[in-house]
N, C-alpha and C positions, 0 to 999 in steps of 0.2 A: 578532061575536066578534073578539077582538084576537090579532094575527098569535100572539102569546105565549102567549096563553090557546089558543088552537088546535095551538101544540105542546105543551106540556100534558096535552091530553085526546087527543090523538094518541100520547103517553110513556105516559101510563097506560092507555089500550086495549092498548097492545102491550104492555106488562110483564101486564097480565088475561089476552093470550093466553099468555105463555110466555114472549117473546122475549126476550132477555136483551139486557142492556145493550151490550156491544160490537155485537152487530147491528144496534138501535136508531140508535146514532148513528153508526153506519157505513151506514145507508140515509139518516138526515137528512143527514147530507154529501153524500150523492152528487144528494139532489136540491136543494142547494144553499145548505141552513143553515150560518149559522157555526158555529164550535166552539165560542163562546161560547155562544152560542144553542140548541146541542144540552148544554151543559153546565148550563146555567142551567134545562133543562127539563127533565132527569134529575134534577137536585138538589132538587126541585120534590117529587119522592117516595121515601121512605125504601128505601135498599135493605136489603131484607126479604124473605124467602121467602112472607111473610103476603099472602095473595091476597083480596080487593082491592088493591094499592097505599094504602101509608098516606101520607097529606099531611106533609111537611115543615112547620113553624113559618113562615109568611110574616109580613114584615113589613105593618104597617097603617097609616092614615092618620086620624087624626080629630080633627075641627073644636075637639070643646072642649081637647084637649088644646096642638092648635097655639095657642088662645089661653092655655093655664097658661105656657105654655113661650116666647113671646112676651113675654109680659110679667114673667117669670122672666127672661129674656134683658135685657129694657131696665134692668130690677132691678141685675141684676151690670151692666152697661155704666156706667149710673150712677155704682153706687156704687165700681169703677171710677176711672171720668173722678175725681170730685169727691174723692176719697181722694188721687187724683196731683196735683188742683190746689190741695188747701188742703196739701200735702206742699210743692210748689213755692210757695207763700202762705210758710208757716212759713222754709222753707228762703230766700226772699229778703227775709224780715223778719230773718232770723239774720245775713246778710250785710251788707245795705241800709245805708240811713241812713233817720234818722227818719222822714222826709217819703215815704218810697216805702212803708216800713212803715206809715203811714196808710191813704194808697190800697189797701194790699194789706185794711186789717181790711175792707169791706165784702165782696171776696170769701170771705175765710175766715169771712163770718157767714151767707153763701150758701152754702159749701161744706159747711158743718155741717148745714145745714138740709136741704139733700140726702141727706146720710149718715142725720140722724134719719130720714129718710122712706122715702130706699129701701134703705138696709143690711137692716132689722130686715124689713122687706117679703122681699128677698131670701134672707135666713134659713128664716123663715115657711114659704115656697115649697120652697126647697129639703128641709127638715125634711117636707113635705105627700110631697112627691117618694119620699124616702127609705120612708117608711112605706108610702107606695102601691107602689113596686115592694117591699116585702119582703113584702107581702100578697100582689099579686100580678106574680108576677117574667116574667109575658106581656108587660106594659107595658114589658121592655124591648126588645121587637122594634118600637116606635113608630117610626116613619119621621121623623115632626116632631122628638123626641127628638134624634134622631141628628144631622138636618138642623142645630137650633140648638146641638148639643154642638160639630159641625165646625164651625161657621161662628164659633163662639166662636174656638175652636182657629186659626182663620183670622188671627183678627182678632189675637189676642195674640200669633201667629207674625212678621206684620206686625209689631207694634208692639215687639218683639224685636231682631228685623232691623232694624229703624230705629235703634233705642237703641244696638246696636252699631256701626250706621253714623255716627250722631252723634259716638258715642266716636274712633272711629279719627279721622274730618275732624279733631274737636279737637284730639285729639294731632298728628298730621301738621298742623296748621293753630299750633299751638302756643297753642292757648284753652282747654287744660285746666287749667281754675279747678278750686277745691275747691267750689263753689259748682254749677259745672256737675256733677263727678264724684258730689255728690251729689242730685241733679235723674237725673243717669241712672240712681243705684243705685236709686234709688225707682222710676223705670219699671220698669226689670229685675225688680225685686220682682215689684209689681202685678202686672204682665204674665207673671211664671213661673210664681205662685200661681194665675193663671186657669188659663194653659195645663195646668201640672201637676194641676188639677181636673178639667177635660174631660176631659186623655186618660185618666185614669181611669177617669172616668164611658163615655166612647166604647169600651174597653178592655173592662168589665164588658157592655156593650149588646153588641159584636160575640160575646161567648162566651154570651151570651144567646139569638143566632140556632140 
């Protein structure tokens, strides 16, 4: 049994005898738990008069979902990436001269191709999402969930913090093109509309614990 699952069932014997919670974690400290440790294993059981000890909502872990959520994940990434490079396609064929604006149509006929394929995929998934937590709103205590909402969150925070770092070098560097200014309004977009999606989605999952 895992040290954590051992305090645990060591919380909930002592609350079946009586013992109330100040004493609880004032004997687990003295023999050497942390605070966090003695807090995360109170938390563990509903404080209730109601004898057994009622279980707490824990979070869960499973396979088919890390792969919905997975490949929901590379979905928004995609479509993403390929929305900011046929943006910057269009935006240096607005600019260019002819001959660059060439070059640029074969990627803006990849970038499209992309968008048909994972936008409407990303959709799909997300809409699959929506309907299965409102059936069952358990699924919002998913651990994979969570994992790829921050990590979303991660990545668009990055890509935030860079766009604004870009911004200022060009200004202080004196390279603010209107060509550049709009190359970074388009990242800032993409990258707020994720961000501001997650922490929603993240927001609703933590008041779901």
């Amino acid at each position: 049994m895992k040290p954590a699952d051992q305090l645990a069932q060591f919380v909930r014997e002592a609350l079946t005898a009586g013992r109330s919670r100040d004493d609880i974690a004032g004997a687990l400290s003295e023999a050497g738990w942390a605070r966090t440790e003695v807090d995360d294993a109170l938390a563990t059981w509903a404080d209730s008069p109601f004898s057994p000890p009622i279980p707490r909502p824990r979070p869960y872990v499973s396979a088919k979902e890390a792969f919905f959520y997975a490949l929901m994940f590379v979905a928004l990434g995609m479509t993403a990436w390929h929305i900011v490079d046929l943006g910057f396609d269009l935006i240096e064929r607005w600019f260019s001269d002819a001959e660059r604006a060439y070059w640029g149509n074969r990627s803006i006929r990849w970038s499209i191709s992309a968008l048909i394929v994972f936008f409407p995929l990303f959709m799909i998934m997300q809409r699959v999402e929506a309907r299965g937590l409102a059936r069952d709103p358990s699924r919002k205590r998913s651990a994979v969930r969570k994992w790829f909402g921050y990590i979303a969150l991660f990545f668009s925070s990055i890509t935030l913090l860079g766009d604004l770092l870009g911004a200022i070098y060009a200004l202080l560097n004196g390279d603010l093109t209107a060509q550049f200014i709009a190359e970074l309004a388009l990242v800032a977009a993409v990258a707020g509309t994720v961000f501001g999606y997650f922490q929603g989605a993240m927001k609703d999952a933590e008041d779901g614990n």
